[in-house]
Each structure stands twice: as C-alpha cells, then as structure tokens.
PyMOL Python script that loads the backbone (N, CA, C, O; Angstrom):
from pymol import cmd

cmd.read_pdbstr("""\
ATOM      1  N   UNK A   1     198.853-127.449  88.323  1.00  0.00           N
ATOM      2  CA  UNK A   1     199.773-127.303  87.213  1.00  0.00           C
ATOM      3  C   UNK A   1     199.313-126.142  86.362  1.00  0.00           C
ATOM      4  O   UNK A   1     198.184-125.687  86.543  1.00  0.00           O
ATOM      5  N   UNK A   2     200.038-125.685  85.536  1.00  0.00           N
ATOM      6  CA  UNK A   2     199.825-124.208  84.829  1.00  0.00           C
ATOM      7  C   UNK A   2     200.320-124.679  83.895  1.00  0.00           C
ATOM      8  O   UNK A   2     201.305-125.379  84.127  1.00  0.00           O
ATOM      9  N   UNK A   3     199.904-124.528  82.507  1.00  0.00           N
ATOM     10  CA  UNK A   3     200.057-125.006  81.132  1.00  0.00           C
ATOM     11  C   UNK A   3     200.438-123.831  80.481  1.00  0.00           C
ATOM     12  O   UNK A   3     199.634-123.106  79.895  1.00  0.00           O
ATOM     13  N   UNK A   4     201.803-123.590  80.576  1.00  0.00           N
ATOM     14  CA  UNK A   4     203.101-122.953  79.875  1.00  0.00           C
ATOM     15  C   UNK A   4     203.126-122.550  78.191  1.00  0.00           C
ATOM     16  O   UNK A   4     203.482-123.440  77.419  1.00  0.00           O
ATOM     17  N   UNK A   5     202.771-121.292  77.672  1.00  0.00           N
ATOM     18  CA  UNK A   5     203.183-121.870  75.762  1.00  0.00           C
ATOM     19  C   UNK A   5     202.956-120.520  75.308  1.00  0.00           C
ATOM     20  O   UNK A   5     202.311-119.637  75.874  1.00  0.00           O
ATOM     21  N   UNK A   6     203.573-120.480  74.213  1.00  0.00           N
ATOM     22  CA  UNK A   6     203.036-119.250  73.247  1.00  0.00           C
ATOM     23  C   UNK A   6     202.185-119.889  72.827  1.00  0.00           C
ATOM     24  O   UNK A   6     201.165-119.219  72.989  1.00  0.00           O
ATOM     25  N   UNK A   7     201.913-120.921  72.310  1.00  0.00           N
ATOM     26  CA  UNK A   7     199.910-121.428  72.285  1.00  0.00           C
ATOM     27  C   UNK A   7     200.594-122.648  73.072  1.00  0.00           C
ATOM     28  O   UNK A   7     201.632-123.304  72.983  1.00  0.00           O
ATOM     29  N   UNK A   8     199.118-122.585  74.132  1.00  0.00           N
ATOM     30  CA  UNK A   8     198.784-123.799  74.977  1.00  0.00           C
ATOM     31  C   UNK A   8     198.809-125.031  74.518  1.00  0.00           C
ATOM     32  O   UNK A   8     198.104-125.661  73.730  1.00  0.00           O
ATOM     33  N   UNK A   9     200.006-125.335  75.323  1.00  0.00           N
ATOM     34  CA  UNK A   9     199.503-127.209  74.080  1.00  0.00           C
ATOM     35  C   UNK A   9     199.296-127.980  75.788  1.00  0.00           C
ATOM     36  O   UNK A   9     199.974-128.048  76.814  1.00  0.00           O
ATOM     37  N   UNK A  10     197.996-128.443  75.338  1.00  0.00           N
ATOM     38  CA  UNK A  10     197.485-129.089  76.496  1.00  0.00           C
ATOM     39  C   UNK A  10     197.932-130.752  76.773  1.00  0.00           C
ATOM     40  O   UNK A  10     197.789-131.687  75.985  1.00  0.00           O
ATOM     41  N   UNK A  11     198.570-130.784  78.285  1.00  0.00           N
ATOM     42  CA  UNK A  11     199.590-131.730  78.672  1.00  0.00           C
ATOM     43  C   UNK A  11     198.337-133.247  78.552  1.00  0.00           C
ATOM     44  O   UNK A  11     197.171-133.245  78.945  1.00  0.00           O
ATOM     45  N   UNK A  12     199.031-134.301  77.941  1.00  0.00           N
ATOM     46  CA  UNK A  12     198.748-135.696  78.147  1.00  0.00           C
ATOM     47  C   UNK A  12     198.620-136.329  79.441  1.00  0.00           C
ATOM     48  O   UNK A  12     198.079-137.407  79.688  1.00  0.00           O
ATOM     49  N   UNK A  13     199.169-135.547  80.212  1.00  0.00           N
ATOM     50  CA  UNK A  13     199.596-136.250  82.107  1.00  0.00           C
ATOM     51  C   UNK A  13     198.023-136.468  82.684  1.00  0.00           C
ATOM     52  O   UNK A  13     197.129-135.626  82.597  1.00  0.00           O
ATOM     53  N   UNK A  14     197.936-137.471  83.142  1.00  0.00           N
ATOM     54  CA  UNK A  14     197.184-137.807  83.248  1.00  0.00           C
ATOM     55  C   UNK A  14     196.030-137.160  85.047  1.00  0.00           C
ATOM     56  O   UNK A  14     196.252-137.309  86.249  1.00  0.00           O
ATOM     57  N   UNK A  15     195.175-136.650  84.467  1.00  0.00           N
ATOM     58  CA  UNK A  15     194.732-135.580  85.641  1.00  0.00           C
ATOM     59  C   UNK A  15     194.889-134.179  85.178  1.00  0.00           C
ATOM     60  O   UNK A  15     194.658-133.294  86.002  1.00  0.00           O
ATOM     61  N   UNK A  16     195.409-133.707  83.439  1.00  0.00           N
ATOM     62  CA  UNK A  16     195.354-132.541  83.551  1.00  0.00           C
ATOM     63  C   UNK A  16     194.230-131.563  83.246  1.00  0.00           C
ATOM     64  O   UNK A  16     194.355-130.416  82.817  1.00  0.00           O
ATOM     65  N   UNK A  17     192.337-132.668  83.749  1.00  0.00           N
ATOM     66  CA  UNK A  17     191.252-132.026  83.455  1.00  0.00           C
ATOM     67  C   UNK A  17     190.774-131.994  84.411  1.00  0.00           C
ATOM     68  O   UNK A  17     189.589-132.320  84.343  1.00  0.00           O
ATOM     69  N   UNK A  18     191.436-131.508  86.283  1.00  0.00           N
ATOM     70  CA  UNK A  18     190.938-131.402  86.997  1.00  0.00           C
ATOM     71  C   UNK A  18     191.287-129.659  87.505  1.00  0.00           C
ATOM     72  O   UNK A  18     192.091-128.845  87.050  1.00  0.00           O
ATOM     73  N   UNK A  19     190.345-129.571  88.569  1.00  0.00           N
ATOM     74  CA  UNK A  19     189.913-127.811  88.741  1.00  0.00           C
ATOM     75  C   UNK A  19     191.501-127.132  88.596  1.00  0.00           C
ATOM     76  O   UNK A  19     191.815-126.030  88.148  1.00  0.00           O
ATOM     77  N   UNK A  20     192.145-127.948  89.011  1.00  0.00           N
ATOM     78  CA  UNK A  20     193.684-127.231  89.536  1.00  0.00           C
ATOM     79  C   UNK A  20     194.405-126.705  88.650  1.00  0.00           C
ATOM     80  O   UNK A  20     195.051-125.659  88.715  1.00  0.00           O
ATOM     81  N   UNK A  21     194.257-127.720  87.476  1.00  0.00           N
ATOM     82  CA  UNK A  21     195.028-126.985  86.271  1.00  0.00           C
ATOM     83  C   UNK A  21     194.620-126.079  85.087  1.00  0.00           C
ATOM     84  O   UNK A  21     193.635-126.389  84.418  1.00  0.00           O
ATOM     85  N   UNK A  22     195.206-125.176  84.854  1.00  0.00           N
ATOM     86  CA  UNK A  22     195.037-123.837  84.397  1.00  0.00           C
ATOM     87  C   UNK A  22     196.166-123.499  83.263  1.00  0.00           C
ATOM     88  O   UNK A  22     197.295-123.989  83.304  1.00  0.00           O
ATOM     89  N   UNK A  23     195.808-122.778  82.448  1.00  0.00           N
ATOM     90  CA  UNK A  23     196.165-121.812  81.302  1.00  0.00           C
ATOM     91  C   UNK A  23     197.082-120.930  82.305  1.00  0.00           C
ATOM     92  O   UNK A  23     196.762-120.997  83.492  1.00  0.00           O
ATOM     93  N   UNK A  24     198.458-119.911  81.882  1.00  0.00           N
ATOM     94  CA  UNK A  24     198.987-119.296  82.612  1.00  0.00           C
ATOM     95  C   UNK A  24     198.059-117.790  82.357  1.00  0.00           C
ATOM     96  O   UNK A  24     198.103-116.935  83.243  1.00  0.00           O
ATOM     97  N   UNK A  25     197.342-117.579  81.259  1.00  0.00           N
ATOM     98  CA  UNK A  25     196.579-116.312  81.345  1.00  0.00           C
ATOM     99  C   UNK A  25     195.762-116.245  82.321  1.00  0.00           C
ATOM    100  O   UNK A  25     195.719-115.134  82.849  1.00  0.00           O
ATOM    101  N   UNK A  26     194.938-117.218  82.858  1.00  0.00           N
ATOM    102  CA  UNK A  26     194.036-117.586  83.992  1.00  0.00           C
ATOM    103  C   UNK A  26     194.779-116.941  85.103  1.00  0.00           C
ATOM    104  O   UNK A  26     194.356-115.954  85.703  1.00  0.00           O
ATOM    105  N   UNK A  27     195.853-117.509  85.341  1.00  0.00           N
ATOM    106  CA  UNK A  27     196.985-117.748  86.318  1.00  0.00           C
ATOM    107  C   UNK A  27     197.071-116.151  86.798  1.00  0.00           C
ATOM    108  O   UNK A  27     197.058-115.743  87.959  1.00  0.00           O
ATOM    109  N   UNK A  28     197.179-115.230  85.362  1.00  0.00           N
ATOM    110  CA  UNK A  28     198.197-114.307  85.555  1.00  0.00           C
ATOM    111  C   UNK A  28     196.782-112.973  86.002  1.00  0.00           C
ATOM    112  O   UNK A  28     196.960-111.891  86.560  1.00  0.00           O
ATOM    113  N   UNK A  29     195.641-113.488  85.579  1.00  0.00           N
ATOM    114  CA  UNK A  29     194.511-112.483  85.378  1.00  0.00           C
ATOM    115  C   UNK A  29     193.217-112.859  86.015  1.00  0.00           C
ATOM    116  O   UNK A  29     192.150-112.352  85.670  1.00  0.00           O
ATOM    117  N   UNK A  30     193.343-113.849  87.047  1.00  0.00           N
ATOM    118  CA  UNK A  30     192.015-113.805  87.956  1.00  0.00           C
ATOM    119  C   UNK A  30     192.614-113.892  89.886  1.00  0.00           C
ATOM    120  O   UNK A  30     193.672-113.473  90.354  1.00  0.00           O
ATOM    121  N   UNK A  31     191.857-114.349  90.353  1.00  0.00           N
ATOM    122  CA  UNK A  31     192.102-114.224  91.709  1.00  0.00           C
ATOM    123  C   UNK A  31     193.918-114.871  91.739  1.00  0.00           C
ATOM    124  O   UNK A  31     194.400-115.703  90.970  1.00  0.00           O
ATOM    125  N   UNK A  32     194.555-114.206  92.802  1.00  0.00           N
ATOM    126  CA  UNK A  32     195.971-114.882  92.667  1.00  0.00           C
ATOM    127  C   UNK A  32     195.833-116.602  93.110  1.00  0.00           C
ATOM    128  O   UNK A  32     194.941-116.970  93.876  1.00  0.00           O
ATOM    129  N   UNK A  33     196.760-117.491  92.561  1.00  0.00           N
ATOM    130  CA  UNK A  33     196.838-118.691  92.930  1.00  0.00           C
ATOM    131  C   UNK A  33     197.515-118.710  94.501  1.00  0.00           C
ATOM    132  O   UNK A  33     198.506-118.110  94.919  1.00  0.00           O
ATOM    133  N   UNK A  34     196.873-119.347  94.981  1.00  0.00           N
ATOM    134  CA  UNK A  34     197.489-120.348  96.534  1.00  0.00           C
ATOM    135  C   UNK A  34     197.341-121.627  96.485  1.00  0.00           C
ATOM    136  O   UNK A  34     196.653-122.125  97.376  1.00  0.00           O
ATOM    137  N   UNK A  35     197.809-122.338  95.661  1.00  0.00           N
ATOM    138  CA  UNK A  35     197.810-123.617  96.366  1.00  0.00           C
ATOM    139  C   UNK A  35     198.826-124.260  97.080  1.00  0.00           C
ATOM    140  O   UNK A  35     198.645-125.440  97.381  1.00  0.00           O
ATOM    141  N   UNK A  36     199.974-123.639  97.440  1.00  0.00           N
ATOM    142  CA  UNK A  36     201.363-123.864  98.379  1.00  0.00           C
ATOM    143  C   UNK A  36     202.364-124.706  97.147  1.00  0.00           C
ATOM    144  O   UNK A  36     203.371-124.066  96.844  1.00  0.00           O
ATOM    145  N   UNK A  37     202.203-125.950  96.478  1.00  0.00           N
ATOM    146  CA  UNK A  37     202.832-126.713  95.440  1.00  0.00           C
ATOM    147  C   UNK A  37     202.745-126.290  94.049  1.00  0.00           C
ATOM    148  O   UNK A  37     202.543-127.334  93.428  1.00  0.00           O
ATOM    149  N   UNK A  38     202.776-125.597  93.461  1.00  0.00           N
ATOM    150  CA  UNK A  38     202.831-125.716  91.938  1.00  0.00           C
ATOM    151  C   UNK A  38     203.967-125.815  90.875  1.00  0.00           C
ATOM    152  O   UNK A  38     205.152-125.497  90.983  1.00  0.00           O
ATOM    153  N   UNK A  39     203.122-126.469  89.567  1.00  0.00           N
ATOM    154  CA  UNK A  39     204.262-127.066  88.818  1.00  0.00           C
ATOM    155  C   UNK A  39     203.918-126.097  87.720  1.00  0.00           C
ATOM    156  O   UNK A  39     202.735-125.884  87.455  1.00  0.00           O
ATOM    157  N   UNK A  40     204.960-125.459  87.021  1.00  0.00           N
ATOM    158  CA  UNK A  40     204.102-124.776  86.008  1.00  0.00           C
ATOM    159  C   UNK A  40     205.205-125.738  84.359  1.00  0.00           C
ATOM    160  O   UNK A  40     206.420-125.838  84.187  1.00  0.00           O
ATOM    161  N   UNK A  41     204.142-126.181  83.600  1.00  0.00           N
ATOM    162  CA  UNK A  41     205.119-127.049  82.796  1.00  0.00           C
ATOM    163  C   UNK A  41     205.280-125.890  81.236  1.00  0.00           C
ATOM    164  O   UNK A  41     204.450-125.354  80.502  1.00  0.00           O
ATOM    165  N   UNK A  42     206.436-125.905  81.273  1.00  0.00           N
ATOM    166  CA  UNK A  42     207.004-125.102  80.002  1.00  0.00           C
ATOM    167  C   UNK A  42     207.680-123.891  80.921  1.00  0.00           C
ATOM    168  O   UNK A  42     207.128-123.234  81.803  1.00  0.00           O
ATOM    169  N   UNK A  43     209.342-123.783  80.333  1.00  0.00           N
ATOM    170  CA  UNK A  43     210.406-123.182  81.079  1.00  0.00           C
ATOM    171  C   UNK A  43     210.938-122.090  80.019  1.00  0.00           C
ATOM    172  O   UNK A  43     212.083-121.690  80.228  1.00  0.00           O
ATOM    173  N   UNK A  44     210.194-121.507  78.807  1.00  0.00           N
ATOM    174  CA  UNK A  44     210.696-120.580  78.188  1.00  0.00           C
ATOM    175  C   UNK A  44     210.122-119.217  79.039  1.00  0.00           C
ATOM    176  O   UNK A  44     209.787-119.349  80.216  1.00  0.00           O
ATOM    177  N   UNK A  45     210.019-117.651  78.223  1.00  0.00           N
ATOM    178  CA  UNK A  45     209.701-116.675  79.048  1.00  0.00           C
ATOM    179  C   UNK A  45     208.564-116.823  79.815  1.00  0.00           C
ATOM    180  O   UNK A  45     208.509-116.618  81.028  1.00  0.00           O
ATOM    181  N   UNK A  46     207.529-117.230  79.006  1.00  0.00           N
ATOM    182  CA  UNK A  46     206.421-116.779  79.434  1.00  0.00           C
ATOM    183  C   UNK A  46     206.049-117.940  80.984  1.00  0.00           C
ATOM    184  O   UNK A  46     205.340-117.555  81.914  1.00  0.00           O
ATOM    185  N   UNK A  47     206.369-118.620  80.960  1.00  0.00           N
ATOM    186  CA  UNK A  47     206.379-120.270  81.907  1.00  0.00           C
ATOM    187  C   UNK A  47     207.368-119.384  83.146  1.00  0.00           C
ATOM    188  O   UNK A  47     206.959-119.362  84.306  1.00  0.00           O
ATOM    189  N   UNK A  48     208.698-118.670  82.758  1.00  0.00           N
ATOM    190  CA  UNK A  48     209.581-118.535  84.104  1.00  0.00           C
ATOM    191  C   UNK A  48     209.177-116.852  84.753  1.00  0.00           C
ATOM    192  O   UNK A  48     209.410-116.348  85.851  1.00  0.00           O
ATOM    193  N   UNK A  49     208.484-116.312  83.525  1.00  0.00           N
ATOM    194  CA  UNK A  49     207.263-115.364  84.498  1.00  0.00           C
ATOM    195  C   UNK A  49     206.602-115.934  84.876  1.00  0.00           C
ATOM    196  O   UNK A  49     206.851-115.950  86.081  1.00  0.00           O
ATOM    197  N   UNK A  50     205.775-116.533  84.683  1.00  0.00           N
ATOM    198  CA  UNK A  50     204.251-117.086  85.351  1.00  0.00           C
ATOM    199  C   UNK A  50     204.683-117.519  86.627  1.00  0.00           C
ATOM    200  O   UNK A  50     203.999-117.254  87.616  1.00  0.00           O
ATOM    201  N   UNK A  51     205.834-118.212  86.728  1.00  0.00           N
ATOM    202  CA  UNK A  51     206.569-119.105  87.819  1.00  0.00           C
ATOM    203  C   UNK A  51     207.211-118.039  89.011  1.00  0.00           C
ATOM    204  O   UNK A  51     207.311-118.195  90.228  1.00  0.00           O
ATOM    205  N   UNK A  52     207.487-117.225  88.385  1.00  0.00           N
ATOM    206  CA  UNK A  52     208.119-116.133  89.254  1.00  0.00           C
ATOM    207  C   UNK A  52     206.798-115.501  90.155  1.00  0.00           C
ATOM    208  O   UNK A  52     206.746-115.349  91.375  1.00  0.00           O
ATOM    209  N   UNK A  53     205.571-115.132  88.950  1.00  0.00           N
ATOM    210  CA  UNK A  53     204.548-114.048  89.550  1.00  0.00           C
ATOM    211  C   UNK A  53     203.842-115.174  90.869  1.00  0.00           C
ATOM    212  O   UNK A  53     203.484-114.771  91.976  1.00  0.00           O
ATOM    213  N   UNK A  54     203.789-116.296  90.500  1.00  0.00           N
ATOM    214  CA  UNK A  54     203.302-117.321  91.623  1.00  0.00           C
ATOM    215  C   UNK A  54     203.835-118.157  92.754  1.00  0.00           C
ATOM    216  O   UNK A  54     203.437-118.810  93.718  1.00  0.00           O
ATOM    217  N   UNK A  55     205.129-117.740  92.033  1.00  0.00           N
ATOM    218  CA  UNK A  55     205.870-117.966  94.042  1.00  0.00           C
ATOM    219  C   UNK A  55     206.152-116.735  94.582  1.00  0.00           C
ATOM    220  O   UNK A  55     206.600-116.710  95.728  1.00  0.00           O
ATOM    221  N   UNK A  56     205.949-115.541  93.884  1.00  0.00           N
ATOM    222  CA  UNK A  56     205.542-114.359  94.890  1.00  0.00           C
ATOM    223  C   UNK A  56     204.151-114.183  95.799  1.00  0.00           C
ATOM    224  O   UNK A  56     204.003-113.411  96.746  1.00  0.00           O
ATOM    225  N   UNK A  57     203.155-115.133  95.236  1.00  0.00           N
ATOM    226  CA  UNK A  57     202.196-115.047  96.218  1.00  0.00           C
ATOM    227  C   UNK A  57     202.388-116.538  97.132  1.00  0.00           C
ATOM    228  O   UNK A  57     201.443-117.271  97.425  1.00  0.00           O
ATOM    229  N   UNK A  58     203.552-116.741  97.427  1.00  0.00           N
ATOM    230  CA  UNK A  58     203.577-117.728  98.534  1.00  0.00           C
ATOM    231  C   UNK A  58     203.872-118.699  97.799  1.00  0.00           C
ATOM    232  O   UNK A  58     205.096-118.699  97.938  1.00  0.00           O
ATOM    233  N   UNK A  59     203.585-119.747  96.936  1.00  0.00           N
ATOM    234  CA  UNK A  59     203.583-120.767  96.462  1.00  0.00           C
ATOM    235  C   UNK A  59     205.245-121.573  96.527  1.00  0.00           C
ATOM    236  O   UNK A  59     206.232-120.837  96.531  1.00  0.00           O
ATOM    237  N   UNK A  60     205.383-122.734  96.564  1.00  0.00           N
ATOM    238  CA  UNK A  60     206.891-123.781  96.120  1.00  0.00           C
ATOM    239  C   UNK A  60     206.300-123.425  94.489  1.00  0.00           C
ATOM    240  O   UNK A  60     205.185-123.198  94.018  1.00  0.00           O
ATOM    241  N   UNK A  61     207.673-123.514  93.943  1.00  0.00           N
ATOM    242  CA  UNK A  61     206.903-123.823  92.251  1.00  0.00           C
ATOM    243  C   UNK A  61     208.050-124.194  91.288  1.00  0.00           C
ATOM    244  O   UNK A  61     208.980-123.514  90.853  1.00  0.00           O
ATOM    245  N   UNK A  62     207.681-125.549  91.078  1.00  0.00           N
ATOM    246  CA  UNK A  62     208.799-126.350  89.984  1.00  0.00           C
ATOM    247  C   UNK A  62     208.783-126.086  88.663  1.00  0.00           C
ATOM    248  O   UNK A  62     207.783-125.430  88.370  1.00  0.00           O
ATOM    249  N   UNK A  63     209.482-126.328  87.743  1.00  0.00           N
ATOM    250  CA  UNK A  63     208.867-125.382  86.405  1.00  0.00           C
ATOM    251  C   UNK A  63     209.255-127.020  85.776  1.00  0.00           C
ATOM    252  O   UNK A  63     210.217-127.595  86.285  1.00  0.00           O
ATOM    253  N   UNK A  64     208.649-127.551  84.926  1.00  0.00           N
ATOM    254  CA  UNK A  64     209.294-128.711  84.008  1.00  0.00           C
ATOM    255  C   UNK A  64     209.027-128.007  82.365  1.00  0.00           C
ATOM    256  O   UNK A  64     208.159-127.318  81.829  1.00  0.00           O
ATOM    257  N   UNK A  65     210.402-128.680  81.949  1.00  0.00           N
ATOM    258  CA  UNK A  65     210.856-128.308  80.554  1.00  0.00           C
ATOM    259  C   UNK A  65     211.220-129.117  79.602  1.00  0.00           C
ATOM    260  O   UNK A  65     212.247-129.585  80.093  1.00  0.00           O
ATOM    261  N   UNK A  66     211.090-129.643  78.515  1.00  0.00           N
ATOM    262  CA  UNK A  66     211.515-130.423  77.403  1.00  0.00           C
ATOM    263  C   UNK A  66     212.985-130.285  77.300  1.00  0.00           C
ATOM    264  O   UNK A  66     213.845-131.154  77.443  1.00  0.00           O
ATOM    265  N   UNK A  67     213.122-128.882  76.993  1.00  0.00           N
ATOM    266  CA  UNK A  67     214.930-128.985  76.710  1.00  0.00           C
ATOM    267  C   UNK A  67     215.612-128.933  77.842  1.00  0.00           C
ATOM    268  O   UNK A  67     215.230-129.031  79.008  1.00  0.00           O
ATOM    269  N   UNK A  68     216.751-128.754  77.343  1.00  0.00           N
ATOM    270  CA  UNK A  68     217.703-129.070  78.832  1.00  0.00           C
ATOM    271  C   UNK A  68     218.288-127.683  79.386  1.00  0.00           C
ATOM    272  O   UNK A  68     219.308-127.600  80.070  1.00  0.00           O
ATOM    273  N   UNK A  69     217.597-126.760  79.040  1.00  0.00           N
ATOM    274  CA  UNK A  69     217.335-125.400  80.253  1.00  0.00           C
ATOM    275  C   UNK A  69     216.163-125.061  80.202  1.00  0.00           C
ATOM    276  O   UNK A  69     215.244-125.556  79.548  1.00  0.00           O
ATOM    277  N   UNK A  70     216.171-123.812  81.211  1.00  0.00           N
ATOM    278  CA  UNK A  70     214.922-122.942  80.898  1.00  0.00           C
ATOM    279  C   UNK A  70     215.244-121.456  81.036  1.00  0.00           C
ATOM    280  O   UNK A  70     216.279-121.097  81.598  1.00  0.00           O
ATOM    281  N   UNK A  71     214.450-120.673  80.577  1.00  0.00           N
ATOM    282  CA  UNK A  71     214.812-119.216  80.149  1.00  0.00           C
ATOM    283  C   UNK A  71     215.434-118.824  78.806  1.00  0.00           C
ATOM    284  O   UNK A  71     215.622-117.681  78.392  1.00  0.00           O
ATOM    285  N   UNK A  72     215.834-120.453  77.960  1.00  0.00           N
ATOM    286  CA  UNK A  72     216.203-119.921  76.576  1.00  0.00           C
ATOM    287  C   UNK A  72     216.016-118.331  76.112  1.00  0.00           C
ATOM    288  O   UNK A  72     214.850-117.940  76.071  1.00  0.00           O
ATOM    289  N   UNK A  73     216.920-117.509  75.808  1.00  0.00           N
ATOM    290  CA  UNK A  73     216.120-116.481  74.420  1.00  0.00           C
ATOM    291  C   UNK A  73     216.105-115.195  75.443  1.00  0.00           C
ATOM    292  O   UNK A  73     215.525-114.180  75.055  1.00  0.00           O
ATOM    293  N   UNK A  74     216.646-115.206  76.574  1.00  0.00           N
ATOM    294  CA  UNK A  74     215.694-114.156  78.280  1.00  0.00           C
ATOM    295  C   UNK A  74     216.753-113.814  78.147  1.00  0.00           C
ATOM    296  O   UNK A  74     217.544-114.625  77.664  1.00  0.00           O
ATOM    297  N   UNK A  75     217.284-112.300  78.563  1.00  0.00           N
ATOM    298  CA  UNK A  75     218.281-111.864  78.925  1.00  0.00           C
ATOM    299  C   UNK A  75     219.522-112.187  79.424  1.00  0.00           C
ATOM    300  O   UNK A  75     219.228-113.211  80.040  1.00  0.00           O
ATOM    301  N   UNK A  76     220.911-112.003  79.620  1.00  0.00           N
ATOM    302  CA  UNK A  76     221.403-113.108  80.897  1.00  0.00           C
ATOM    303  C   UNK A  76     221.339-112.635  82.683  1.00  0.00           C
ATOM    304  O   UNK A  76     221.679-113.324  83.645  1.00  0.00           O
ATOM    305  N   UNK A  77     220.781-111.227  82.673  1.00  0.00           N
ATOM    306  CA  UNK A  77     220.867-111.050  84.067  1.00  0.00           C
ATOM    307  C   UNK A  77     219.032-111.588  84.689  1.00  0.00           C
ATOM    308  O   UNK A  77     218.608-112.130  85.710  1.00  0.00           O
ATOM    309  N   UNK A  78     218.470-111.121  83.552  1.00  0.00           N
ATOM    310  CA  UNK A  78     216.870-111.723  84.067  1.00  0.00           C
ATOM    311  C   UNK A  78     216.766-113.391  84.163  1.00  0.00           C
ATOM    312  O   UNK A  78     216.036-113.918  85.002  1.00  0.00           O
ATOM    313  N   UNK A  79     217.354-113.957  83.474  1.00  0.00           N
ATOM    314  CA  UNK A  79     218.046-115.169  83.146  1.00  0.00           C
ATOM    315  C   UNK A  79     218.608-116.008  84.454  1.00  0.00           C
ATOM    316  O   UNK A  79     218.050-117.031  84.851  1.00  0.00           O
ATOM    317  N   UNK A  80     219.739-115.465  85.047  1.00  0.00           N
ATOM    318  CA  UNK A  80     220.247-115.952  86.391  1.00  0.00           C
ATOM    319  C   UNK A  80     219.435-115.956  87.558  1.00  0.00           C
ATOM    320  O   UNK A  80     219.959-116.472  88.545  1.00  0.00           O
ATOM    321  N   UNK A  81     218.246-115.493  87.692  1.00  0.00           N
ATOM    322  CA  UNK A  81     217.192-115.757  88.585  1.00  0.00           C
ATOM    323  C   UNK A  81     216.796-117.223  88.151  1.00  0.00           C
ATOM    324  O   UNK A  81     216.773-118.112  89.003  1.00  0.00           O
ATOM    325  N   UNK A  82     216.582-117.400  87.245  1.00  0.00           N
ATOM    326  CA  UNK A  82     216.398-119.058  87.419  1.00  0.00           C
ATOM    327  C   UNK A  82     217.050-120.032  87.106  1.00  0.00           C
ATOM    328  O   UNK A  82     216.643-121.161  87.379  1.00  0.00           O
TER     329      UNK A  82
END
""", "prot")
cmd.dss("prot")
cmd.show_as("cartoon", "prot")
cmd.util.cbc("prot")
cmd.orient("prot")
C-alpha cells in the first residue's frame, strides 16, 4: 500500500506497519516498486500520479478514496485517464 496525501495521514488498516507499505515520496524516489498488486490509498493528484508512475513499472494498482471520485481539482483531459 502507498500512503497518498499532501501530508501523510497514516492509515488505521490494520498491517499498515509492515515492510510493504510506504510514503508515495519513497515510492516516487528510491528503487522502482514491483510488487505486481498495489493499492495506493488517497485518489486526489498526487495518489493518481503515484498510481500512474507504478503501474508503469508493471504493477495492477487500485487507488481507494474517501470521496466519491478521484482526480478532484486535475485537469479534464489528464483527468479521463482515470
């Protein structure tokens, strides 16, 4: 999982203090992620980049969101990619 935010608000879900889950700066600025499944939680810009840059290196990747879209506030043609 990849923890989505203009500040990180670190998820309650239970398991989110194991190796796998990560800050999206981590994400975006050390070795690329492979783990084939990822969830990246938070669907505003910075969450549907992160999501984009990591299913370009191969990955499935679900994005979960509080409100009832994601990409709020994003362009509408950068926008229709997700």
């Amino acid at each position: 999982m990849l923890a989505i935010g203009s500040g990180p608000l670190i998820s309650r879900i239970p398991g989110n203090d194991v190796p796998n889950v990560t800050l999206y700066k981590d994400a975006l600025t050390k070795e690329p992620v492979r783990l084939n499944k990822i969830v990246v939680g938070g669907g505003a810009l910075t969450g549907c980049e992160t999501a984009l840059y990591v299913a370009k290196n191969g990955n499935e990747v679900r994005i979960i969101e509080m409100l009832d879209d994601v990409a709020i506030g994003m362009e509408t043609l950068s926008r229709s990619i997700f």
